[in-house]
C-alpha angles and dihedrals in degrees: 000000000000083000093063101036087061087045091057101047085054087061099051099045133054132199116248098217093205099046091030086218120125115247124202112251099264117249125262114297090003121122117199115236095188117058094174096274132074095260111145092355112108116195140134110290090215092067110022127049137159115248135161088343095303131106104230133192128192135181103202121192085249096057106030114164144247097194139024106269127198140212094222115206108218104202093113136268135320136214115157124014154098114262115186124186138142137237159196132195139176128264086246092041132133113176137132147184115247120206135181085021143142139213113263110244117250088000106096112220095011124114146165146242146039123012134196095208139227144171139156094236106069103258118089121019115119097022123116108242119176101220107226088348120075098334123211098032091167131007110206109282098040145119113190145174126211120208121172117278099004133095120266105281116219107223092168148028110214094178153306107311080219100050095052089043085067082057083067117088123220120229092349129085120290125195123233130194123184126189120196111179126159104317089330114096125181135191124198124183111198096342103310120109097243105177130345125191127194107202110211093164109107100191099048111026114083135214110205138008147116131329122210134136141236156270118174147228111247134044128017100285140173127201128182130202128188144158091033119174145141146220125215127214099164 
């Protein structure tokens, strides 16, 4: 028995030969983006770095910042697709994952637009948050549909934001699943439909665009992000 079971785990995995960490075999129809270096990811190097597999960044007392700063991955755009990765952040942490973005112009490694959220004190994480645009689209818990010149309208309650706060771990690996399809967007964490959004604003929604990830302003702060990969549908 023990003979199958490590032959098993040889199939599953493969050795990344630049990080020298083993990766899961992705799922079907998904591509890794992050192969444990820096390669195509383009961020501050005071605050992101590759280590053990994993993309980490870290505030430290010594660089804390005046402004959100992102890691950009620079594999192309985006419009509609399912991006999974985990996580782990730090009990002080503030981060997200911005999809369907773009790079703010004149301010090096910002960007805005949509954000799968995520933070170490209870309050954010799941929700859909448009960095430097209209800010909070959907708190956790919440289906909502966005229409020009009116407030986010909530169609569906998808829970207690209490109660899905309890799905997210503390200080271990959480898994996150976005779907962007069409102007619905959807964000899971660890299986559970957190927030979705349907964006029926034509002027300010957007279609396609850039993924990276964040470090935030405030306290000292480390976030890690690991398996990230994405599948394509246009």
């Amino acid at each position: 028995m023990k003979v199958h079971i490590a032959l098993l785990g040889f199939l599953l995995c493969h050795a990344n030969p630049a990080s020298g960490v083993e990766i899961p075999e992705l799922d079907a129809g998904f591509e890794s983006i992050f192969d444990g270096t820096l390669k195509n990811w383009d961020g501050d190097p005071v605050y992101w770095k590759a280590e053990n597999g994993t993309l980490v960044g870290e505030v430290r007392p010594d660089t804390l910042l005046r402004q959100n700063s992102f890691i950009i991955w620079r594999g192309g755009e985006l419009a509609d697709f399912e991006l999974k990765l985990e996580y782990r952040v730090s009990a002080e942490g503030n981060s997200g994952i911005n999809y369907r973005s773009i790079e703010v112009q004149g301010v090096k490694w910002a960007m805005e637009g949509y954000q799968n959220d995520i933070d170490g004190k209870d309050q954010w994480s799941g929700q859909n948050y448009e960095e430097r645009g209209r800010k909070f689209l959907a708190y956790r818990g919440q289906s909502v549909l966005l229409t020009p010149g009116k407030p986010p309208e909530i169609t569906q309650e998808l829970g207690g934001r209490s109660e899905l706060q309890k799905k997210v771990l503390k200080n271990d690996w959480n898994q996150v699943h976005i779907v962007a399809r069409g102007n619905l967007m959807q964000h899971f964490t660890n299986g559970v439909l957190m927030s979705e959004v349907r964006d029926d604003d034509p002027e300010k929604r957007r279609m396609n665009g850039l993924v990276g990830v964040q470090v935030h302003v405030g306290p000292p702060m480390k976030i890690e992000f690991r398996m990230i990969r994405v599948k394509r549908f246009r």
